[in-house]
C-alpha positions as a Python dict, from the first residue, in 0.01 Angstrom:
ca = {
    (1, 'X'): (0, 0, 0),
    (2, 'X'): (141, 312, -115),
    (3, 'X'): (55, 592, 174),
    (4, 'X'): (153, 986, 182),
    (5, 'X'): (314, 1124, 385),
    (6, 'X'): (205, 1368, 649),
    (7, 'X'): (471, 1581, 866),
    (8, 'X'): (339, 1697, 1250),
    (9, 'X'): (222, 1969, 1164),
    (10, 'X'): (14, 1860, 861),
    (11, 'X'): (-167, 1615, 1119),
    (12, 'X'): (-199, 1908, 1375),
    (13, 'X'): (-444, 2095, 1111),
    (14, 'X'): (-669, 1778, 1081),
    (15, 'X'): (-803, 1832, 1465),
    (16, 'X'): (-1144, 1885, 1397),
    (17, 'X'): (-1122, 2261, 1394),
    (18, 'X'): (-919, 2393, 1145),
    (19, 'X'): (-959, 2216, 885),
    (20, 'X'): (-1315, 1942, 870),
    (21, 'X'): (-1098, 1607, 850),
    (22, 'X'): (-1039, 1505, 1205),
    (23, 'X'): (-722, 1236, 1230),
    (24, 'X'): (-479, 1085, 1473),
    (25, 'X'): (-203, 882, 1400),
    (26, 'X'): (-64, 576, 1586),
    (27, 'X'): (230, 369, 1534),
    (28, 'X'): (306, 579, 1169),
    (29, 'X'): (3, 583, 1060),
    (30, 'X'): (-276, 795, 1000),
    (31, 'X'): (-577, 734, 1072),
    (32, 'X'): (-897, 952, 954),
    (33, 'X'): (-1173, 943, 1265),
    (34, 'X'): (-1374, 1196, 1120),
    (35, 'X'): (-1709, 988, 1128),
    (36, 'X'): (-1665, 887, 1478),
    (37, 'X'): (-1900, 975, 1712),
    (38, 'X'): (-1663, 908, 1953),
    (39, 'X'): (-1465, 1158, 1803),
    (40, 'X'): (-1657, 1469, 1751),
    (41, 'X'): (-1536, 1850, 1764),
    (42, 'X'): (-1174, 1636, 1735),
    (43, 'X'): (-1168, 1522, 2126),
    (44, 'X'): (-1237, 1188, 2280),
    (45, 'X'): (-1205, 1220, 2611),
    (46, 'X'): (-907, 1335, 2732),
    (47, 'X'): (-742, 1291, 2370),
    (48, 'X'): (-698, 1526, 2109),
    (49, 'X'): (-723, 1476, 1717),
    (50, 'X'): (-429, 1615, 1520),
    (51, 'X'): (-166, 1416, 1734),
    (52, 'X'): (13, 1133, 1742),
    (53, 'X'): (-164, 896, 1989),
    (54, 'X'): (89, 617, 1990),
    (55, 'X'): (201, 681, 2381),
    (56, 'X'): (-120, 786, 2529),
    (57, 'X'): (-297, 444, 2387),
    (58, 'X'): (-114, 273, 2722),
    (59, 'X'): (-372, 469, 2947),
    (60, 'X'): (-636, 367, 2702),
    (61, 'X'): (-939, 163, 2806),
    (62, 'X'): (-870, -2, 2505),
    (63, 'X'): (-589, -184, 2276),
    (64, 'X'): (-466, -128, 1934),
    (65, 'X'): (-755, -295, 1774),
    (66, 'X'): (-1009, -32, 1825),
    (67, 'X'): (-739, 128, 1476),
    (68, 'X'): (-858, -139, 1265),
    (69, 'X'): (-1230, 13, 1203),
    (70, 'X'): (-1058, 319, 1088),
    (71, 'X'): (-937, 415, 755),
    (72, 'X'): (-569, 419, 722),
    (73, 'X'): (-446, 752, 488),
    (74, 'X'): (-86, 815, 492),
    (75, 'X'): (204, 775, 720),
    (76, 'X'): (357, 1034, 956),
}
């Protein structure tokens, strides 16, 4: 799969409120939540669209798995 590439601040736009895409990377990729409910106005609970999630996933209620329902479109 051939992915763009996305620098920081690139993914820092896609937060939900500056631009309407809302995404979040994790482990190099990006991931586009935008259709989330969970992830409206770019927060889910204490989490913030537009960032790289990898080392906040560890205080997660969750595991990696909840990525795989989301779209993967380009790497960071």
């Amino acid at each position: 799969m051939d992915l763009q590439r996305y620098t920081l601040q690139q993914l820092a736009l896609r937060n939900g409120q500056d631009k309407p895409q809302i995404w979040v990377a994790y482990q190099g990729l990006i991931y586009d939540v935008t259709k989330s409910r969970l992830w409206r106005d770019g927060n889910h609970y204490e989490h913030w669209a537009g960032q790289d999630l990898t080392d906040e996933l560890a205080d997660a209620p969750h595991t990696q798995e909840v990525f795989e329902k989301f779209k993967v479109i380009g790497k960071l």
